[in-house]
NUVEX-791781 format. One record per residue (C-alpha): residue in three letters; chain; x, y, z. Coordinates in nm, 4 decimals. Each point is the difference from the previous one (the first is absolute). Example, Ala and Ser with C-alpha at 12.3 -4.5 7.8 and 13.67 -1.06 7.14 Angstrom:
2
<"ALA", "A", <1.2300, -0.4500, 0.7800>>
<"SER", "A", <0.1370, 0.3440, -0.0660>>
END
This chain:
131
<"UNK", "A", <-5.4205, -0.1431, -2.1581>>
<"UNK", "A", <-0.1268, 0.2922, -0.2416>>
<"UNK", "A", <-0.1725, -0.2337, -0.2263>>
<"UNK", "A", <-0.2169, -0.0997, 0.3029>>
<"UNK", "A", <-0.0676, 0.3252, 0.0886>>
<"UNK", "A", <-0.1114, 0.1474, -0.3705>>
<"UNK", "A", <-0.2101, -0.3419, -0.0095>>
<"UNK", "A", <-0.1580, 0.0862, 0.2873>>
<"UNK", "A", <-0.0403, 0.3488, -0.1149>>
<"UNK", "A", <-0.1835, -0.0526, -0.3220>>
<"UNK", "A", <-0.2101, -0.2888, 0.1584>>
<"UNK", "A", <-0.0997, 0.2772, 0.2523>>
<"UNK", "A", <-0.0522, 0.2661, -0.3207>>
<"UNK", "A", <-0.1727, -0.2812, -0.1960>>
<"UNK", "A", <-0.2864, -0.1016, 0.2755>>
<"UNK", "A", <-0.0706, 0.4107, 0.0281>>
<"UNK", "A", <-0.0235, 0.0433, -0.3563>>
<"UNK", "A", <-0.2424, -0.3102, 0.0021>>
<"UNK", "A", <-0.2066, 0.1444, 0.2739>>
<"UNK", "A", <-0.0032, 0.3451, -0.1770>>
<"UNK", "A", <-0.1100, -0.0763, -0.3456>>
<"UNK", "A", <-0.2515, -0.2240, 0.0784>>
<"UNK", "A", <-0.2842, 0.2537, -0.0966>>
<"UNK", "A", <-0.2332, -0.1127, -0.2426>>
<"UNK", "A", <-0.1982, 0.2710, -0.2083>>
<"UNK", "A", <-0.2871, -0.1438, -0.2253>>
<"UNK", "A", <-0.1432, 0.1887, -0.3116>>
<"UNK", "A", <-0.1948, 0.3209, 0.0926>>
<"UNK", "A", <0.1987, 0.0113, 0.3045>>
<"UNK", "A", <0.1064, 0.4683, 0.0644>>
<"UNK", "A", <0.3537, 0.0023, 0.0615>>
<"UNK", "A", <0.2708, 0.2539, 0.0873>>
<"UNK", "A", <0.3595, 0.0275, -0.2157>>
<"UNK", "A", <0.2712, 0.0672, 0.0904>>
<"UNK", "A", <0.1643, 0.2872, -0.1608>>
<"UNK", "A", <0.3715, -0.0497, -0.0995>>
<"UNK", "A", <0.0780, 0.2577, -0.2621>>
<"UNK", "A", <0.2221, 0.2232, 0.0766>>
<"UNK", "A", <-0.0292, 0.3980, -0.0624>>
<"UNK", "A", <0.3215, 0.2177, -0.0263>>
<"UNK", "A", <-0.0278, 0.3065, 0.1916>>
<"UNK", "A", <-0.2673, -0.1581, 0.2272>>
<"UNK", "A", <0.0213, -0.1081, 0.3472>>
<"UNK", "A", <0.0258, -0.3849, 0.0730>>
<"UNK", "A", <-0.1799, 0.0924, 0.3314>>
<"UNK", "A", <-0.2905, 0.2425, -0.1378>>
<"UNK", "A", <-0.1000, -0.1958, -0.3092>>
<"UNK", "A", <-0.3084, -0.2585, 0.0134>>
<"UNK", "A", <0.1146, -0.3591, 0.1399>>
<"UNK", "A", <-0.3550, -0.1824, -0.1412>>
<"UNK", "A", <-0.2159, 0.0989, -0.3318>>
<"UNK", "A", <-0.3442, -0.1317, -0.0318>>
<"UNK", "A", <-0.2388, -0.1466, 0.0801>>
<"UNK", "A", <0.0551, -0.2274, -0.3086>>
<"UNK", "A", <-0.1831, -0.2632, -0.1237>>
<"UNK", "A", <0.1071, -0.4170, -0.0151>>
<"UNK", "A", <-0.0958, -0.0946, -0.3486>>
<"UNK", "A", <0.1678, -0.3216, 0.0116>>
<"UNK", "A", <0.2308, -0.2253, 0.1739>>
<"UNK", "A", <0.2309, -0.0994, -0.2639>>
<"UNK", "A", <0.2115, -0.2404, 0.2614>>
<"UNK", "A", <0.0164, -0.1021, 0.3411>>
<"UNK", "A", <0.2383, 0.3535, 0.0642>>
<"UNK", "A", <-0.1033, 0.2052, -0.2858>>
<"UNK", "A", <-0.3106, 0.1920, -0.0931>>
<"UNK", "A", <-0.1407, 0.2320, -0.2686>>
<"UNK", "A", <-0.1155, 0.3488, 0.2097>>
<"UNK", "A", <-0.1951, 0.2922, -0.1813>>
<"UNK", "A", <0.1107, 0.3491, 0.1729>>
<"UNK", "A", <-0.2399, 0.2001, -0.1520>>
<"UNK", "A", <-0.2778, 0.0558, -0.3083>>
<"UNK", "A", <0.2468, 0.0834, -0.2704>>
<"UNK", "A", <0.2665, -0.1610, 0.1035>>
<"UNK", "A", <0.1154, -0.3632, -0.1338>>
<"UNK", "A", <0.0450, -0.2434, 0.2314>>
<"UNK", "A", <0.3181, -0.1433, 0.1730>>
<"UNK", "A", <0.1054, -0.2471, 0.0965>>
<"UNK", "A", <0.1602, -0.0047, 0.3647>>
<"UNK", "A", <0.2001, -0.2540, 0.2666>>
<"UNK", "A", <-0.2330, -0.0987, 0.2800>>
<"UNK", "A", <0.2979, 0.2086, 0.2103>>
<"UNK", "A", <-0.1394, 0.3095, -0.1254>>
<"UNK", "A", <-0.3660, -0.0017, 0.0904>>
<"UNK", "A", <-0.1774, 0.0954, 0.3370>>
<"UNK", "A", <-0.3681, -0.1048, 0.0425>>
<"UNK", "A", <-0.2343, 0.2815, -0.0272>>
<"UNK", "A", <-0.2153, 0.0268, 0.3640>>
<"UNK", "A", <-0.1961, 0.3175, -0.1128>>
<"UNK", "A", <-0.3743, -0.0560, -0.0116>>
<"UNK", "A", <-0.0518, 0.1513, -0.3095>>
<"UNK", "A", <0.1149, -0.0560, -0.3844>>
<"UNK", "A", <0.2178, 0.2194, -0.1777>>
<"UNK", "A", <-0.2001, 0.2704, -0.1684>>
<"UNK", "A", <0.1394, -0.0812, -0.3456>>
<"UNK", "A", <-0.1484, -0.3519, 0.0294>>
<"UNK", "A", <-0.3276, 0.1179, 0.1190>>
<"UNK", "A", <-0.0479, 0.2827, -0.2897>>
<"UNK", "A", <0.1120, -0.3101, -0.2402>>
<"UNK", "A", <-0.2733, -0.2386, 0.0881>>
<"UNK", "A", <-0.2336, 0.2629, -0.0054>>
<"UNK", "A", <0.0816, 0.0953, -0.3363>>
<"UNK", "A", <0.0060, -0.3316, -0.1224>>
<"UNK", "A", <-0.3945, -0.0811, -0.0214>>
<"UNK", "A", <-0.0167, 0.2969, -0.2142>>
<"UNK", "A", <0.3023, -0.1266, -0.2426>>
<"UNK", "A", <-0.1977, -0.3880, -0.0496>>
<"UNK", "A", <-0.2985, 0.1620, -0.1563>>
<"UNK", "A", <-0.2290, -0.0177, 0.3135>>
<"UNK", "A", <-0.2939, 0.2211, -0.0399>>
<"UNK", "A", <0.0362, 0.3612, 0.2042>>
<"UNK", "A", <-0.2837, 0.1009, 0.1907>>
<"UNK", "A", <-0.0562, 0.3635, -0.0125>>
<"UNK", "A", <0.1441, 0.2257, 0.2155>>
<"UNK", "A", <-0.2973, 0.1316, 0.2466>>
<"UNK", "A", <0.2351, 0.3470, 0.0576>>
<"UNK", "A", <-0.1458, 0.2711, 0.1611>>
<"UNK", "A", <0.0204, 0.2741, -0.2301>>
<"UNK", "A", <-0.1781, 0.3033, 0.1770>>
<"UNK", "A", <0.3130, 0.2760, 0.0452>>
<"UNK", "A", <0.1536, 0.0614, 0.3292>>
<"UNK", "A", <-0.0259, 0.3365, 0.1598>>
<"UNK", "A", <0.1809, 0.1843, 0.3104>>
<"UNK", "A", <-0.2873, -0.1258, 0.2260>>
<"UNK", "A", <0.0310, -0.3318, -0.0552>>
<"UNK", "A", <0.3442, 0.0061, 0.0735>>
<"UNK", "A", <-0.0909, 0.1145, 0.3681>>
<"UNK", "A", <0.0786, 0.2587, 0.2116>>
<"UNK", "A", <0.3307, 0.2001, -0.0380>>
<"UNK", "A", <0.2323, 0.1801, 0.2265>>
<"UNK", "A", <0.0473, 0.3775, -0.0188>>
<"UNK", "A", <0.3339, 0.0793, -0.0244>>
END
């Protein structure tokens, strides 16, 4: 009689996992991690549940993939469990200063900078308040 019921159990477990992990993230994808470390002194409740947005490098298996968190940091690789899809219109700012810099770093030519380079006054700021 117990056998039938943990059968049905992990049958039932099973199918949600199935449903659950179903999400498929393709290269370039943003992602959120999930955040397991653990910090002594620190509140389980105050601390920071997701760090990212990260970037999918690769999909090394059908559950596993290879994330970059950040500009200097080396990537990891991470369980399909612990990513969330990133739903924010716009990429991470260390991605964006990265691809700008990159041109630069392959030897394309710089244009010149067209700066303005008369000096700013108290006028041009624009009126003040009297205090």
């Amino acid at each position: 009689m117990t056998r039938k019921y943990l059968q049905k159990a992990g049958t039932k477990q099973k199918k949600f996992h199935d449903r659950t992990s179903d999400q498929v993230f393709n290269k370039g994808d943003f992602v959120w991690l999930m955040n397991s470390n653990k910090k002594k002194g620190l509140s389980p409740k105050l601390r920071r549940k997701w760090i990212g947005p990260g970037l999918i490098l690769k999909r090394v298996t059908d559950v596993i993939y290879r994330v970059k968190m950040g500009p200097k940091r080396r990537p990891q690789v991470v369980h399909c469990d612990r990513l969330k899809p990133y739903l924010g219109e716009d990429p991470p700012l260390w991605l964006v200063k990265q691809t700008k810099a990159t041109p630069a770093a392959e030897g394309a030519q710089r244009q010149p900078s067209q700066t303005d380079t008369t000096p700013v006054t108290g006028a041009a700021l624009g009126p003040q308040e009297d205090q």
